[in-house]
C-alpha positions, -999 to 999 in steps of 0.1 A, spaced: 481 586 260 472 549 248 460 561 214 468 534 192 461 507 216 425 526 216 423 523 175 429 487 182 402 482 209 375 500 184 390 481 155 381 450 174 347 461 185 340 470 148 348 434 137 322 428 165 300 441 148 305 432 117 307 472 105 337 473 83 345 516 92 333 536 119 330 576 107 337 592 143 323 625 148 317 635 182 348 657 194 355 644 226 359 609 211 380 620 180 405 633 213 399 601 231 413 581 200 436 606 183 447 635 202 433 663 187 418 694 207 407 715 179 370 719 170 365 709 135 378 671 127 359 636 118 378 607 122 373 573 99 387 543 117 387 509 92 393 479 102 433 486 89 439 525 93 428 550 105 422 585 87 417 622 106 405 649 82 400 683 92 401 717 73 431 744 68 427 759 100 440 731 118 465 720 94 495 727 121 474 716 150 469 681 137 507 673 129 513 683 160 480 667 185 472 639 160 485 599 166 480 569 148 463 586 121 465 599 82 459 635 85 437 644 54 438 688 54 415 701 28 372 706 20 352 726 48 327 697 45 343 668 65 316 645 52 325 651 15 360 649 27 354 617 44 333 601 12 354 612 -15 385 592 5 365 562 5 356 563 -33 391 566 -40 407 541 -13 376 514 -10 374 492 -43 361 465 -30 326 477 -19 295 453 -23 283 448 14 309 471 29 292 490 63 294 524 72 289 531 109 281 566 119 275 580 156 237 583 155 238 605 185 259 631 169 247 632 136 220 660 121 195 644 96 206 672 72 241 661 78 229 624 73 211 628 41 243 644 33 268 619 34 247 592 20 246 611 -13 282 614 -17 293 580 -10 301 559 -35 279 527 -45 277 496 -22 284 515 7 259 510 34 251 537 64 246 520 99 237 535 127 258 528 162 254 539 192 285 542 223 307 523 211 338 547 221 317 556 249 321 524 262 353 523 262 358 556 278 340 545 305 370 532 324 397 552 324 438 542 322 464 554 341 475 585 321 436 596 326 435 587 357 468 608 367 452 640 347 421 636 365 438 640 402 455 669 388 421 682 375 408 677 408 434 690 430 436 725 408 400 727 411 397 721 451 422 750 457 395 774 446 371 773 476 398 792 491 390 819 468 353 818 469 356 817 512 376 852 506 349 865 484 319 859 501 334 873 532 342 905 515 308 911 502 307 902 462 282 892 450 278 855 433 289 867 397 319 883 412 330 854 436 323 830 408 348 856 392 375 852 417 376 811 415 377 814 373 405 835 375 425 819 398 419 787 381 435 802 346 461 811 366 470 773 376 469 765 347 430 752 334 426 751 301 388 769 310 358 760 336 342 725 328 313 741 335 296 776 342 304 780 378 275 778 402 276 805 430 238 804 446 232 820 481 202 820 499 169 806 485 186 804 452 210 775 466 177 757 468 176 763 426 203 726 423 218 744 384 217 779 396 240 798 377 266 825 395 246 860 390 246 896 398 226 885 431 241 897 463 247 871 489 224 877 520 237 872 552 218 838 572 218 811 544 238 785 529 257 793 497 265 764 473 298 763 454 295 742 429 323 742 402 355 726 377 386 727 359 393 712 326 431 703 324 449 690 295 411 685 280 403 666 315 376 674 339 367 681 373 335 686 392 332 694 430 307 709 456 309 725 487 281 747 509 290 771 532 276 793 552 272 826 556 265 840 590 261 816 619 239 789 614 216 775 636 203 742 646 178 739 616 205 744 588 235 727 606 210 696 616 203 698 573 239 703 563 247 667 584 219 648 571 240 661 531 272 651 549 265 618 564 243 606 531 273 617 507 298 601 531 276 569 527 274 564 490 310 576 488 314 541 510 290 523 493 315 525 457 334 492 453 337 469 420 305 447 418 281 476 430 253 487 408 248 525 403 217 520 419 228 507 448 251 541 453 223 561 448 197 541 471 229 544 499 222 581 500 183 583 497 184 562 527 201 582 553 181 612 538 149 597 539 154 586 574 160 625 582 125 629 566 145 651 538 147 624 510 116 648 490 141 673 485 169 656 469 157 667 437 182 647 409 202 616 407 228 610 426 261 611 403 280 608 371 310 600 354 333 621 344 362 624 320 369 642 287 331 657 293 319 670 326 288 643 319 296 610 310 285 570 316 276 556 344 248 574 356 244 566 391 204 570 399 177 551 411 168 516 389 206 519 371 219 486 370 249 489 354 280 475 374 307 498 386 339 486 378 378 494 382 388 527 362 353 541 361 355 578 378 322 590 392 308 624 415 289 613 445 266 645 450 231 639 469 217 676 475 189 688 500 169 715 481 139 731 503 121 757 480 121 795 491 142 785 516 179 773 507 197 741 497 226 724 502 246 699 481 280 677 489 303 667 463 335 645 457 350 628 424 356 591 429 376 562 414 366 532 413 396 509 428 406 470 423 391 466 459 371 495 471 374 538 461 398 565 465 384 599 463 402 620 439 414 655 461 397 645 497 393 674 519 375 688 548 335 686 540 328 699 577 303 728 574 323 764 570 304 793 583 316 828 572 
């Protein structure tokens, strides 16, 4: 990984503007710049150095995870940690700017730290700025992320078998969680979502001790995390032979997913990828039921920038990796939802794992 090209990025985005330190303390983006998997750390990136503190559990996990950065091992309180290093390292301090992750940071936690910085130190509040840049994603990322993807597509296999035996959705999302440990994920990017009958038409349904009735569609909706990369993928099958109602709703899914997956190219809002799927839906009179937007990035977190739904205008560009998931959800009655991970390419998409999206019945 890029890490110290990454310092240098922020470091130039700091200068920017005009914040002379930025105290990083959202997890995924102390990885994203340095490495480290653990779950205690803060990171303080100057416009010079950088400096990762964490506490004595982690002391042999950050020589061996952390780049680019001064490991500091030592208080509980990362904060005091963090302003204690500045009062001894900063002497020139009249005007010096503090940023902070305002979207991470507790007021408690906030109060905090401004009492144990030194004098002339100023707190500002920013807002994405190694978001941003983990928006589009390198080559290394990109290479994780198919891996990601390819470990997690193998595990329909698994949940086919397990609906056809009978388990229920707790036990089939079971099956798929096991198996994926067994290639090699790290853990599920998300609680696996097993729904059959009218609670596929429930779009976050989690896997429960429901049994799966026999006559409905049964959404499989699940991810890896690999090497602290994630995946995210949908497929609906079918259990018993469907008639003309459910496979007539399954292609209206299939043709509207297959149309914003086409409609992903550099220069495209996310708005126009969503609209691209509403429109075959609504012109199968089904666009009231697709319930959420359409997609999201994804990367070190299962959620992340750009969110493509209706009115987004921001631009998709090379390197971003999105889900393209439009979803049919008719209440009482069952749902069904269609999903691939995409990259964004120098001139159009690739989909990350393609497969065989043609309705399975069981």
């Amino acid at each position: 990984m890029r890490y110290k090209l990454r310092l240098r990025h922020l470091q130039h985005a700091l200068a920017e503007n005009q914040i002379h330190a930025l105290l990083v303390i959202a997890l995924p983006n102390v990885r994203y710049l340095s490495g480290f998997s653990g779950s205690s750390a803060v990171l303080l990136v100057t416009e010079e150095d950088t400096v990762f503190f964490s506490d004595g559990r982690y002391s042999q996990q950050a020589r061996d995870e952390v780049k680019g950065a001064h490991i500091v091992i030592g208080q509980s309180n990362l904060f005091d940690a963090a302003a204690t290093y500045l009062k001894e390292h900063i002497r020139s301090r009249r005007g010096w700017r503090l940023g902070f992750e305002a979207d991470y940071l507790t007021v408690s936690s906030r109060k905090r730290l401004a009492g144990r910085l030194p004098s002339g130190i100023r707190l500002t509040e920013t807002h994405a700025l190694v978001e941003n840049a983990r928006i589009i994603k390198d080559t290394d990322e990109i290479d994780l992320m198919q891996k990601a993807a390819k470990v997690g597509a193998g595990l329909l296999s698994d949940a086919t078998k397990a609906i056809k035996n009978g388990k229920n959705e707790a036990e089939v999302a079971a099956e798929m969680e096991y198996s994926a440990r067994a290639a090699g994920a790290d853990a599920m990017s998300f609680s696996t979502i097993i729904a059959g009958g009218a609670r596929s038409a429930l779009p976050h349904a989690r896997a429960s001790m429901t049994a799966i009735p026999s006559g409905s569609f049964v959404v499989c909706d699940f991810g890896v995390i690999l090497a602290g990369y994630c995946s995210d993928r949908t497929r609906t099958v079918f259990k018993g032979r469907p008639n003309a109602d459910a496979r007539n709703v399954y292609q209206a899914v299939l043709e509207a997913q297959r149309a914003g997956v086409e409609a992903i190219k550099p220069g495209v809002t996310a708005g126009e990828v969503d609209a691209a799927c509403r429109k075959v839906l609504k012109s199968n009179n089904l666009d009231k039921y697709f319930t959420h937007s359409t997609g999201h990035g994804v990367g070190l977190e299962i959620h992340e920038s750009p969110r493509l739904a209706a009115g987004q205008t921001q631009v998709l560009q090379p390197g971003m990796v999105v889900t393209v998931e439009p979803g049919v959800y008719i209440p009482g009655k069952w749902g069904v939802r269609i999903e691939d991970m995409v990259l964004v390419t120098a001139h159009g998409h690739e989909v990350l794992a393609p497969g065989s999206k043609e309705l399975i019945a069981l």
